[in-house]
Backbone as JSON, one array per atom type, in Angstrom:
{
  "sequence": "XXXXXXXXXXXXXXXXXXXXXXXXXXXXXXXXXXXXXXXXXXXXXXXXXXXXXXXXXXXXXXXXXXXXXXXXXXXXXXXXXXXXXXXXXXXXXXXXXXXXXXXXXXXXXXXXXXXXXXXXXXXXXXXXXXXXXXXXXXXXXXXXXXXXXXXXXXXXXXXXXXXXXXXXXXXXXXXXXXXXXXXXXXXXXXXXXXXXXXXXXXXXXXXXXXXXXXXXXXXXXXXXXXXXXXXXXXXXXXXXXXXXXXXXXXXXXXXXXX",
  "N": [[141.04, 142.99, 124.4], [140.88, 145.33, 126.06], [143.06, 146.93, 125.1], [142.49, 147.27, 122.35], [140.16, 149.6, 122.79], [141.82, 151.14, 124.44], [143.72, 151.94, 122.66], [141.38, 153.41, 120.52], [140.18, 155.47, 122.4], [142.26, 157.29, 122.83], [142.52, 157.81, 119.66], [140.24, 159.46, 119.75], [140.93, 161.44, 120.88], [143.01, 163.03, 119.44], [143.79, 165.89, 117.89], [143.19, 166.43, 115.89], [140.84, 165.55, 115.19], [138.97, 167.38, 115.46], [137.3, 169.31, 113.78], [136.5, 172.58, 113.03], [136.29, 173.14, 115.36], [133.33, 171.11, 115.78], [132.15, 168.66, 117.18], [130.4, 166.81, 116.76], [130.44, 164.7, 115.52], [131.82, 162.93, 117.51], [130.55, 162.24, 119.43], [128.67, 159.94, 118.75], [130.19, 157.56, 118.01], [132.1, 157.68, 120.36], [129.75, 157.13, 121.77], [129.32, 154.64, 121.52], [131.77, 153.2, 121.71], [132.06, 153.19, 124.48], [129.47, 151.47, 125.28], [129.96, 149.14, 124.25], [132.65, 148.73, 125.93], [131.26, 148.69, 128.34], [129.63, 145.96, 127.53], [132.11, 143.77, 127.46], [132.81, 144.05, 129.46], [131.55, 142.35, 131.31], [131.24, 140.32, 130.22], [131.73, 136.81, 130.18], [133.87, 133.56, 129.59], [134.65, 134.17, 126.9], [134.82, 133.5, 123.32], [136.19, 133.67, 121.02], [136.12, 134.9, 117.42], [137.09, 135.15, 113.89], [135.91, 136.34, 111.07], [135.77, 136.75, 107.49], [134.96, 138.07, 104.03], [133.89, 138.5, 101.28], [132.48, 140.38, 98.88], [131.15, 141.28, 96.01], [129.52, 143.6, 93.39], [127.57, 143.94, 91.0], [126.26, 146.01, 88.39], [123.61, 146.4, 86.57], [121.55, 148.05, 85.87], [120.25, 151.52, 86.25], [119.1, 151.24, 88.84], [119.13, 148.22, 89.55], [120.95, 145.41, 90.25], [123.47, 142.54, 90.4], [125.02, 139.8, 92.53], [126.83, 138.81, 95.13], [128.34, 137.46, 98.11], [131.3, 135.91, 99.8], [132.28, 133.73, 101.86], [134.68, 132.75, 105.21], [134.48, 131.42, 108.2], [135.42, 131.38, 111.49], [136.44, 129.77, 114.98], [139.22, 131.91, 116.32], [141.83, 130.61, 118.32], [141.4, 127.91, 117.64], [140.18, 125.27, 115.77], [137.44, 124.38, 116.32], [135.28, 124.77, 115.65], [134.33, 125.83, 112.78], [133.16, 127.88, 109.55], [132.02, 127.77, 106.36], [130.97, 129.79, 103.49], [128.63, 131.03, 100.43], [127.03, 132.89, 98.93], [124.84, 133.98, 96.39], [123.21, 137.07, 95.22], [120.53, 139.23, 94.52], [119.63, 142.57, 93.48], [117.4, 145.3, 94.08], [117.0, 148.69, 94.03], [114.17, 150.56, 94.84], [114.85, 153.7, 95.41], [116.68, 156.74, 96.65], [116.21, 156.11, 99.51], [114.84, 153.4, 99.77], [114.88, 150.25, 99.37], [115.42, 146.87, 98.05], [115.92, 143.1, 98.27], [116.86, 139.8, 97.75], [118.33, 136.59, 98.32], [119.94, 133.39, 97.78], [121.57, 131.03, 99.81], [124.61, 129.32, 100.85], [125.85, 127.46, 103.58], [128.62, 125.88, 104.76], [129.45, 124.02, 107.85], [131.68, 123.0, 109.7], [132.35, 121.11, 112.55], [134.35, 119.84, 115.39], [133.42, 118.5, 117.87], [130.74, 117.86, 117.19], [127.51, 116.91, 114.83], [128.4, 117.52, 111.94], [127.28, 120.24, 109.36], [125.2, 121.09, 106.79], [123.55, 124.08, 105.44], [121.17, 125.35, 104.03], [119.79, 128.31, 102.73], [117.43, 131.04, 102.02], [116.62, 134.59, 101.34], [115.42, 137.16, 102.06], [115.59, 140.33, 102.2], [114.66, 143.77, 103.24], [115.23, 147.19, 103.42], [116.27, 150.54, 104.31], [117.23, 153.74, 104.06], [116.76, 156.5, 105.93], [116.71, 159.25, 109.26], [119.0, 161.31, 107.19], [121.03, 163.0, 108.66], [122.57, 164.95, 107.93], [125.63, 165.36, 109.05], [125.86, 162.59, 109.95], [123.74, 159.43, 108.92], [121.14, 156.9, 109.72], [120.12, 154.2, 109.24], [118.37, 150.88, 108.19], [117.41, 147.66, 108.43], [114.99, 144.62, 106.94], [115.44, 141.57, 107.83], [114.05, 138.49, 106.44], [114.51, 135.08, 106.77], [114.47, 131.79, 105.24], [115.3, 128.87, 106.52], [116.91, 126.04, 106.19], [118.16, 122.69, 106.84], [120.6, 120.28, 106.72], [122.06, 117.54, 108.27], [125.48, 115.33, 108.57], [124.91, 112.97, 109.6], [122.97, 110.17, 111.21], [121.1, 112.23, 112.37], [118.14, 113.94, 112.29], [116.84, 115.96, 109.92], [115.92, 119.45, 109.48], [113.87, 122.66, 109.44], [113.74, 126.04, 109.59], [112.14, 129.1, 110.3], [113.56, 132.29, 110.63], [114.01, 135.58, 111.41], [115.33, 138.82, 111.43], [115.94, 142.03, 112.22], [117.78, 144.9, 112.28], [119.21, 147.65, 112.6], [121.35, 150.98, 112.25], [123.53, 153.12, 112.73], [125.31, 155.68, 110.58], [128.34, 157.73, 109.79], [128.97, 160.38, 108.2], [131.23, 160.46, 105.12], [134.25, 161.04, 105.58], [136.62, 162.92, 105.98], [139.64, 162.82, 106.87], [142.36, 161.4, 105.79], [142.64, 162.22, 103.17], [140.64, 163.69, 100.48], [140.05, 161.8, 98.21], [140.04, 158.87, 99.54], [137.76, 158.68, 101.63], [136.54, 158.2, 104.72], [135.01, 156.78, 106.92], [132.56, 155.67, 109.93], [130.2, 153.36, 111.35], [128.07, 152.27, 113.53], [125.78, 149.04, 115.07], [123.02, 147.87, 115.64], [121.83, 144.63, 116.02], [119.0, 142.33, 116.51], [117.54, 138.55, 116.62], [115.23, 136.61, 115.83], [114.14, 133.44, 116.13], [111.63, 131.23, 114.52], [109.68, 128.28, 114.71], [110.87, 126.38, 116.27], [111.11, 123.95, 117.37], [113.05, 121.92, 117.48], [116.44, 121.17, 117.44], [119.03, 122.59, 115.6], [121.38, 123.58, 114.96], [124.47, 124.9, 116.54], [125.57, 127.55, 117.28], [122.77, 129.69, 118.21], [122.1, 132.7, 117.44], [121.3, 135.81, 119.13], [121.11, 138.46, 120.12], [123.63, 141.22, 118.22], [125.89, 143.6, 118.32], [127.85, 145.93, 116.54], [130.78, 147.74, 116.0], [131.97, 149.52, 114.13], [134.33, 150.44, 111.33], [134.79, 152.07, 108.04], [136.22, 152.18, 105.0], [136.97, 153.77, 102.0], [138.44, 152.92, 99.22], [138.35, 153.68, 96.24], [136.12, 154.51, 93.72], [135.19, 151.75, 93.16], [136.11, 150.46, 94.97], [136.06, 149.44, 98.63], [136.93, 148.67, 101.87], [135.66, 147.67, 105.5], [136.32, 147.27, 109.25], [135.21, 145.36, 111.39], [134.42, 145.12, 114.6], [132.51, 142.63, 116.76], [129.53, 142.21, 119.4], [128.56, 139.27, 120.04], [125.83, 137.73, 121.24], [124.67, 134.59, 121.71], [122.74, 131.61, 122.1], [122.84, 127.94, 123.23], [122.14, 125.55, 120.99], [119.24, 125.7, 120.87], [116.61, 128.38, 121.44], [116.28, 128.22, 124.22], [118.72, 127.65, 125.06], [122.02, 127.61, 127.17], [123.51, 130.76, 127.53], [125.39, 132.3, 125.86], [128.7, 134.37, 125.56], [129.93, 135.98, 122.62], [133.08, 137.19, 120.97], [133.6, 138.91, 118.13], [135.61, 139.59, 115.43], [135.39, 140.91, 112.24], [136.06, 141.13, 108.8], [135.41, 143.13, 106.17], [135.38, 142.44, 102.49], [134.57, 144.86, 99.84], [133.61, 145.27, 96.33], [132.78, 146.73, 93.25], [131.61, 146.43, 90.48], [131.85, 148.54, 87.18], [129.55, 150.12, 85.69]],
  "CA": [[140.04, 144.02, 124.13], [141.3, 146.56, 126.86], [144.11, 147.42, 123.76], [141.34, 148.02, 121.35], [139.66, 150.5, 123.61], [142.65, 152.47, 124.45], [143.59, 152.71, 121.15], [140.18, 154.3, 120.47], [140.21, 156.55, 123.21], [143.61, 158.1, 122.12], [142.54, 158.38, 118.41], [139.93, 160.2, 119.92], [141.83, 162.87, 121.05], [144.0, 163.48, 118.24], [143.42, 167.27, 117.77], [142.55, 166.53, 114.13], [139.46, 165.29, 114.84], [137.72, 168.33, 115.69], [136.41, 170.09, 112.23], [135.85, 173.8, 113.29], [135.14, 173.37, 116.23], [132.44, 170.66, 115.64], [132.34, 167.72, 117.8], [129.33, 165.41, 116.45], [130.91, 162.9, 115.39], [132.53, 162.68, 118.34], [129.42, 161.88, 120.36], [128.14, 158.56, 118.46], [131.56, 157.14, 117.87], [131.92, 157.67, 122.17], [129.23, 156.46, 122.83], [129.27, 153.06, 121.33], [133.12, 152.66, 122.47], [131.59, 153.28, 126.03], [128.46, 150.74, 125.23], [131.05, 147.73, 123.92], [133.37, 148.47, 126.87], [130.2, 147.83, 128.98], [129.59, 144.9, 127.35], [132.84, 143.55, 127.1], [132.93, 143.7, 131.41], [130.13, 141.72, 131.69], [130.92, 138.84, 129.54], [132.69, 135.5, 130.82], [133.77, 132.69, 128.85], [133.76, 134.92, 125.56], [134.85, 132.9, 122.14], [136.59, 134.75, 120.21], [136.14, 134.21, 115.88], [137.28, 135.31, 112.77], [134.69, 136.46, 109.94], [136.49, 137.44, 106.35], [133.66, 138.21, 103.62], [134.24, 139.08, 99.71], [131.35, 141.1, 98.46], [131.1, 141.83, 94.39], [128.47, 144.04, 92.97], [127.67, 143.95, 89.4], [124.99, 146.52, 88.16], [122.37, 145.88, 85.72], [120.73, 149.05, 85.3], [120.65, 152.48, 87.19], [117.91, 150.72, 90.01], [118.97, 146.72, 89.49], [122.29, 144.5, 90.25], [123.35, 141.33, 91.28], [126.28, 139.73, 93.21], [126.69, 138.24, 96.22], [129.57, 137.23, 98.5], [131.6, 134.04, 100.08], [133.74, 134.26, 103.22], [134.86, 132.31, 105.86], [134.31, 132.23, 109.42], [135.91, 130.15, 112.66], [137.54, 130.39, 115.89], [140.7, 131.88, 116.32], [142.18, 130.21, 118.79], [141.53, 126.42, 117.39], [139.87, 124.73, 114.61], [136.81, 123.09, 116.62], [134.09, 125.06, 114.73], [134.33, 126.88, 111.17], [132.04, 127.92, 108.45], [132.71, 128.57, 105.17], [129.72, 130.33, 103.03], [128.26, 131.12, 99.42], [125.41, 133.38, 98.92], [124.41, 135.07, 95.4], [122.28, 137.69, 95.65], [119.93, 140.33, 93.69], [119.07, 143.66, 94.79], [116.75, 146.49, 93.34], [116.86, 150.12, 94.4], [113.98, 151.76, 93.97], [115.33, 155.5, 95.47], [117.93, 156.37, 97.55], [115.48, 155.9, 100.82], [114.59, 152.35, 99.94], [116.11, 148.73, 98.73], [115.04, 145.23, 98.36], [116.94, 142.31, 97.82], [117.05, 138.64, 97.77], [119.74, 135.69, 97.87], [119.88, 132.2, 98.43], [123.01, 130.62, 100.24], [124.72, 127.69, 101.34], [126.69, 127.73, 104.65], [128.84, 124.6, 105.15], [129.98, 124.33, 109.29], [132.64, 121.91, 110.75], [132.53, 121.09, 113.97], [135.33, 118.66, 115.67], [132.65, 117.89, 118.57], [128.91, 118.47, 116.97], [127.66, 117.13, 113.47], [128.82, 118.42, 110.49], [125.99, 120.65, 108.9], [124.65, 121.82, 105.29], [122.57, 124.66, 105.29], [120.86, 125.8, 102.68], [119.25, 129.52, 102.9], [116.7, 131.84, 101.44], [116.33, 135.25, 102.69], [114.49, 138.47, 101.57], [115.22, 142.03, 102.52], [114.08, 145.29, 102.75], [116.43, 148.54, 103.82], [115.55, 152.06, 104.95], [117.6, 154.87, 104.91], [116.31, 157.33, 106.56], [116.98, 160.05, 107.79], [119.91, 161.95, 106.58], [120.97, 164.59, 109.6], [124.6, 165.36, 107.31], [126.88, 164.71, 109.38], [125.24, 161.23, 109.69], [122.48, 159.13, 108.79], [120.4, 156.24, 109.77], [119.4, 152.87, 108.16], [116.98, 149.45, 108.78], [117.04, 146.34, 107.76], [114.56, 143.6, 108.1], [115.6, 140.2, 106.88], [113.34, 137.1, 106.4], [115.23, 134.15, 106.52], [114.3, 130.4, 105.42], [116.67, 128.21, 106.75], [117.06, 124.39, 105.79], [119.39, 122.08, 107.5], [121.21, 118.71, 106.29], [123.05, 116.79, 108.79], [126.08, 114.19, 107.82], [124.73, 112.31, 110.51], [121.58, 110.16, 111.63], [119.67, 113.64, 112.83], [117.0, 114.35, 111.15], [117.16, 117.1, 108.89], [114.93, 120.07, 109.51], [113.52, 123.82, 108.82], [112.87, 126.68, 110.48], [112.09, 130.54, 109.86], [114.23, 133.77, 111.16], [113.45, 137.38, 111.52], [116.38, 139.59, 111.6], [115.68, 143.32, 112.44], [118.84, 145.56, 112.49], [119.57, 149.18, 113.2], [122.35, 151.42, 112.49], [124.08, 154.3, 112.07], [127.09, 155.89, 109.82], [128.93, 159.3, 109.51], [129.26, 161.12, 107.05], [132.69, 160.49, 104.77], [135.48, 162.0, 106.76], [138.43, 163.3, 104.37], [141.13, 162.8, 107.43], [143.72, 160.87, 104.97], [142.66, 162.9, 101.76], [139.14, 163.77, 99.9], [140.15, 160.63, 97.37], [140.21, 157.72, 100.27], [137.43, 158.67, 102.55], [136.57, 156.99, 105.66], [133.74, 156.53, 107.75], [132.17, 154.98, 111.01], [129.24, 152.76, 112.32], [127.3, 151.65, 115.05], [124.75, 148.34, 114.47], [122.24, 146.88, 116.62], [121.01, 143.73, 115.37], [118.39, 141.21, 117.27], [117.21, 137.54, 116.3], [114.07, 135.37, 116.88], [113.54, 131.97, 115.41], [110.14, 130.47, 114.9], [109.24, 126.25, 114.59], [112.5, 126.02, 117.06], [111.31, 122.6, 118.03], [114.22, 120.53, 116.93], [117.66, 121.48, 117.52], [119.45, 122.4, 114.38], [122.66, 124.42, 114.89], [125.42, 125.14, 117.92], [124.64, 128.88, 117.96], [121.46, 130.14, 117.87], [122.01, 133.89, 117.95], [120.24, 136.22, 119.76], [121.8, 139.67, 119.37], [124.89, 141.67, 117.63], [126.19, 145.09, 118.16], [129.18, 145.91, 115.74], [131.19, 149.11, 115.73], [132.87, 149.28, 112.47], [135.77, 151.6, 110.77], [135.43, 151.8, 106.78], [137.73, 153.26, 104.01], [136.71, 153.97, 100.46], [139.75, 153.24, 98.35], [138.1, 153.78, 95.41], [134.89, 154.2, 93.6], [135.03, 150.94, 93.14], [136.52, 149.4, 96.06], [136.06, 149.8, 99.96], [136.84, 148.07, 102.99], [135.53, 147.7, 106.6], [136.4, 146.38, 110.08], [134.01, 145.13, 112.5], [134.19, 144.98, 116.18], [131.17, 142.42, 117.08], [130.12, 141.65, 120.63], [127.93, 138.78, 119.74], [125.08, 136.94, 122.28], [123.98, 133.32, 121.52], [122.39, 129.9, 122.71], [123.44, 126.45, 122.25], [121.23, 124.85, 120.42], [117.99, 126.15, 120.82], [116.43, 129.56, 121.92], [116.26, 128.31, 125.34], [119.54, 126.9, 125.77], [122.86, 128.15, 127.57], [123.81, 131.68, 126.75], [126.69, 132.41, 125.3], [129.48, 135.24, 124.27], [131.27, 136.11, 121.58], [133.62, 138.6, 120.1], [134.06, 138.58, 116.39], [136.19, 140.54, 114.06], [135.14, 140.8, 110.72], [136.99, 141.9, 108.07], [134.49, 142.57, 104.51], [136.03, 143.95, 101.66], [133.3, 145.28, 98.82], [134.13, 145.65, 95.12], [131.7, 147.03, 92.6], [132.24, 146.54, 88.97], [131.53, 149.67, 86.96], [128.48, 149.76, 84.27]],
  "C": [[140.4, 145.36, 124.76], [142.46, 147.38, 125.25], [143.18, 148.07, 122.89], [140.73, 149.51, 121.78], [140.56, 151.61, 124.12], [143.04, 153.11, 123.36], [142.68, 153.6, 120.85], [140.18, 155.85, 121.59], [141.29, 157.75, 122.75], [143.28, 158.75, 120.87], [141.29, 159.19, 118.32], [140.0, 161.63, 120.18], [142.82, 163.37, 120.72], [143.16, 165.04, 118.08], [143.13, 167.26, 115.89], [141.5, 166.08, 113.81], [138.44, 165.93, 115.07], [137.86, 169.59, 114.14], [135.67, 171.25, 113.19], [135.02, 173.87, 114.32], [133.95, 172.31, 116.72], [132.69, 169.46, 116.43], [131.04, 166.61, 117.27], [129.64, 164.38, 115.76], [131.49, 162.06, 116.11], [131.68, 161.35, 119.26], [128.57, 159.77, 120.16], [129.31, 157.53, 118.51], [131.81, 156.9, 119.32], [131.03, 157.1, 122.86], [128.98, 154.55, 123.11], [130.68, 152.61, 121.95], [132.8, 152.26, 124.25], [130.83, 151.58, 126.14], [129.32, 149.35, 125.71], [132.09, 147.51, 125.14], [132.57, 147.9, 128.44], [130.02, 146.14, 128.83], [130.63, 143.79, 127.68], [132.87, 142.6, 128.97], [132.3, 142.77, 131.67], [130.05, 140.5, 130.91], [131.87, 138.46, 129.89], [132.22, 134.71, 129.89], [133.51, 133.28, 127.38], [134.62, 133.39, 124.69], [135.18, 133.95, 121.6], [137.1, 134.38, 118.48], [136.96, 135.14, 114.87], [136.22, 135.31, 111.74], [135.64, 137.32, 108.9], [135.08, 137.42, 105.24], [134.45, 139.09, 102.18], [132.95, 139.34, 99.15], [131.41, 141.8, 97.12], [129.66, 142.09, 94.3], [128.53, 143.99, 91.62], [126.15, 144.77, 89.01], [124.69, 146.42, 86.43], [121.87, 147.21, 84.69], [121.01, 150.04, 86.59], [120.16, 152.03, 88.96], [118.68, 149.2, 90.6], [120.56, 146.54, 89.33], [121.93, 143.07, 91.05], [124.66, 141.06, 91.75], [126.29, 138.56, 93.94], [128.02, 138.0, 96.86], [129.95, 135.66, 98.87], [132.48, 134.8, 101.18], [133.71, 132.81, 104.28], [134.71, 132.78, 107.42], [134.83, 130.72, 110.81], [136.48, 130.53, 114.16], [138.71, 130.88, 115.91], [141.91, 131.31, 116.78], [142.21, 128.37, 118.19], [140.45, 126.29, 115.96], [138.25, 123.68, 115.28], [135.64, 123.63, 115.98], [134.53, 125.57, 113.35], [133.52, 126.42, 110.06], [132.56, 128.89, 107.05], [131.32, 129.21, 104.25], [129.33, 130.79, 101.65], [127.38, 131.86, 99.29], [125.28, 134.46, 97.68], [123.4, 136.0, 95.78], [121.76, 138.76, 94.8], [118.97, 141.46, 94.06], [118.55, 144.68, 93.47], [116.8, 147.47, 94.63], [115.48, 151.01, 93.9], [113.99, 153.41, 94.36], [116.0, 155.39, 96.37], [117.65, 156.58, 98.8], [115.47, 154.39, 100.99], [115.04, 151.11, 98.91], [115.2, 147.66, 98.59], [116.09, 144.04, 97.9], [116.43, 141.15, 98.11], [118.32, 137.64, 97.67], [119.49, 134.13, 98.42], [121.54, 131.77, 99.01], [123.09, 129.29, 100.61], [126.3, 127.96, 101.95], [127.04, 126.23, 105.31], [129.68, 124.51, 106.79], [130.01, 122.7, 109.73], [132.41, 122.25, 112.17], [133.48, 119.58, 114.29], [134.21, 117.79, 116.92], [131.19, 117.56, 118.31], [128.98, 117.9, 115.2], [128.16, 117.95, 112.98], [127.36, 118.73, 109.8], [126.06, 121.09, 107.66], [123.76, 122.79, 105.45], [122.37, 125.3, 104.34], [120.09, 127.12, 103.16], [118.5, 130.36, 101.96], [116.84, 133.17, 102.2], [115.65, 136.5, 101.61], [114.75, 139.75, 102.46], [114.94, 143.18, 102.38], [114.59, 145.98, 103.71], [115.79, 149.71, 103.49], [116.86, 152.86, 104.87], [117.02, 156.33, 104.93], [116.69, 157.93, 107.88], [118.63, 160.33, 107.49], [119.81, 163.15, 107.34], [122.35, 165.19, 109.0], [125.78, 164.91, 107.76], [126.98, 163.2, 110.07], [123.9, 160.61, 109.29], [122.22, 157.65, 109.49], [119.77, 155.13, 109.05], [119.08, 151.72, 109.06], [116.99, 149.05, 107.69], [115.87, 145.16, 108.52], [114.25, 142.68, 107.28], [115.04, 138.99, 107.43], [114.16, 135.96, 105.6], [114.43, 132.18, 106.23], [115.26, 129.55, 104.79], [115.85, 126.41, 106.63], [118.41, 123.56, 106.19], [119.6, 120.53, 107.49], [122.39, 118.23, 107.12], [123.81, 115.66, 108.26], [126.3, 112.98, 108.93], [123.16, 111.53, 110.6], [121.17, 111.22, 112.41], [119.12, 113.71, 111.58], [117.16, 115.51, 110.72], [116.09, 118.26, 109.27], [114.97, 121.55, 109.08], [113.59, 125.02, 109.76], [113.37, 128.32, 109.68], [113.32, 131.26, 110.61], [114.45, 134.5, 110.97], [114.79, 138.25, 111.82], [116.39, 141.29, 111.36], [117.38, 143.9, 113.13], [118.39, 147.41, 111.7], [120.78, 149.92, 112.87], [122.6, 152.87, 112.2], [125.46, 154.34, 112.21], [127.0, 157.19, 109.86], [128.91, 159.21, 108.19], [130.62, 160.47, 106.89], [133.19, 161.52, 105.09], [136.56, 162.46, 105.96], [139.59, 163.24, 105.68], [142.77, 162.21, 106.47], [143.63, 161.16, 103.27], [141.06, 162.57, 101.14], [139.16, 162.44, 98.94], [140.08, 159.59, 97.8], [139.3, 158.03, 101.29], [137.15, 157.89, 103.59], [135.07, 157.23, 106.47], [133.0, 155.09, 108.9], [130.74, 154.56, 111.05], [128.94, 152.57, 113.5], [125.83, 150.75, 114.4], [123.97, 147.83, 115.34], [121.32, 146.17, 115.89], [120.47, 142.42, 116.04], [118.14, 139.99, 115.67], [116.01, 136.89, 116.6], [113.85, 134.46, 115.71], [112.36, 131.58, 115.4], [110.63, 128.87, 114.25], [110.7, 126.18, 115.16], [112.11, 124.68, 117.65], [112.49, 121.73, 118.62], [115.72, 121.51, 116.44], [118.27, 121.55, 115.87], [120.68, 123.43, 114.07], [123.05, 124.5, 116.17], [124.85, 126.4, 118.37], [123.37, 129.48, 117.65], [121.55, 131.31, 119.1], [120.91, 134.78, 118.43], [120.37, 137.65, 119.21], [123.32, 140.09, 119.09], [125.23, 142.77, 118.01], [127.73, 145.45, 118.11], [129.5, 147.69, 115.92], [132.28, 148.79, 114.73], [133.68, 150.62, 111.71], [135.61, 151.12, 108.98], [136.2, 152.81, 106.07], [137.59, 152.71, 102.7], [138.0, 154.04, 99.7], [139.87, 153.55, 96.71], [136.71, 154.44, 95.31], [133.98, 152.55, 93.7], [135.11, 149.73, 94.12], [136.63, 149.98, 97.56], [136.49, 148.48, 100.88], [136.33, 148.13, 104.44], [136.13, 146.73, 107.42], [135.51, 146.05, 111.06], [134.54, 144.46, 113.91], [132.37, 144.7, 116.64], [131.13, 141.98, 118.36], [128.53, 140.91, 120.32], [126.93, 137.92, 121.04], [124.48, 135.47, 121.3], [123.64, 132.19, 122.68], [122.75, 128.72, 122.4], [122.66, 125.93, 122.37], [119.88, 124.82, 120.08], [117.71, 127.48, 121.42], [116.19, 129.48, 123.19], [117.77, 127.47, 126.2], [120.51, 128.03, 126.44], [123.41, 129.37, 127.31], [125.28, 131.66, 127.09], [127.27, 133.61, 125.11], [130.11, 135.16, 123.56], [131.85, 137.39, 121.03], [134.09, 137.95, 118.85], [134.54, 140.06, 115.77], [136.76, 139.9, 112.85], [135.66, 141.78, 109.91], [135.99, 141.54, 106.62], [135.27, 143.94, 103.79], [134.51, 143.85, 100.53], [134.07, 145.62, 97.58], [132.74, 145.61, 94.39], [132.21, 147.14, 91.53], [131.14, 148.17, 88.12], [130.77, 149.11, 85.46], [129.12, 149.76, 83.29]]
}
């Protein structure tokens, strides 16, 4: 991680990243590198994963599409967890403040020590952006999840809700490598709370996220991001052992054209 962080620092002070003078993009971008290097100190015993993610859009109408993605996700270091994932999904726009969406999924997770699980997923969201200061903006999500869980084991099978409230902000597109490939930065803060947590029904049971992410528009049609996550969880329930993790996620996005 120290590597990551110098890197950053350096490509901070490339003299091509000051635009007339202007430093505000400087400021959010700095301060989350700071935040994560906080974090980073302060966690023992991290875990460190792999998250890849294929994201197709297909639109409908000027408002209405559907899609959804699939990706994989595991340790890097060994093979004793990994999850592989499915999730269609259908999203309306109605203005370019507010969203909704829906998807169901199904998230299959190996474990070499811990059942093997099925989960099946519902979820419902609704997205904000708001506001729009130019040289960045602001967006909210807040996703209702119902989760369903099939063990390939005698456990009993069970349910439970989860609330997922996230935060972020992006720059503006940056033209550093040409007005045709722009690029652009994040910062995400995203909590967790479970309800009917009775009955154990997964390894992690996250708490919170906070991703700093690098994307790059290679198209109209096609983008990519990277994500730097410094993840908090429990094992097994919302009162068990806490946990860290670092994850880098790699999602590419493709949008088919009307």
């Amino acid at each position: 991680m120290n590597l990551f962080f110098n890197l950053s620092f350096r490509f901070l002070n490339k003299k091509w990243f000051i635009f007339h003078g202007d430093m505000r993009f400087a400021i959010p971008i700095l301060a989350t590198i700071l935040l994560f290097h906080s974090i980073s100190g302060r966690c023992q015993d991290m875990d460190n994963q792999l998250w890849i993610n294929n994201a197709l859009t297909v639109p409908v109408t000027k408002n209405l599409s559907y899609g959804g993605d699939i990706g994989f996700r595991g340790f890097i270091s060994n093979y004793e967890w990994n999850q592989i994932l499915i999730r269609p999904a259908i999203n309306y726009r109605f203005n370019k403040l507010f969203a909704v969406s829906g998807a169901v999924a199904w998230f299959r997770t190996a474990n070499r020590n811990y059942p093997n699980l099925n989960e099946f997923r519902i979820h419902q969201d609704f997205n904000l952006n708001w506001p729009d200061l130019g040289f960045m903006h602001l967006f909210y999500r807040v996703r209702i999840e119902e989760r369903f869980f099939f063990y390939q084991t005698s456990l009993d099978n069970s349910f439970n809700v989860r609330l997922r409230l996230l935060v972020g902000i992006q720059s503006q597109d940056l033209i550093w490598f040409g007005k045709k490939r722009p690029i652009y930065f994040q910062a995400i803060y995203e909590s967790f709370k479970n309800f009917r947590d009775d009955n154990p029904s997964e390894v992690f049971v996250n708490q919170v996220r906070i991703h700093f992410a690098f994307g790059h528009r290679i198209s109209k049609a096609f983008r990519y991001e990277l994500h730097y996550i410094a993840q908090k969880s429990r094992l097994f329930s919302n009162d068990g052992l806490s946990i860290s993790q670092n994850i880098y996620r790699v999602r590419l996005f493709y949008r088919f054209n009307k």
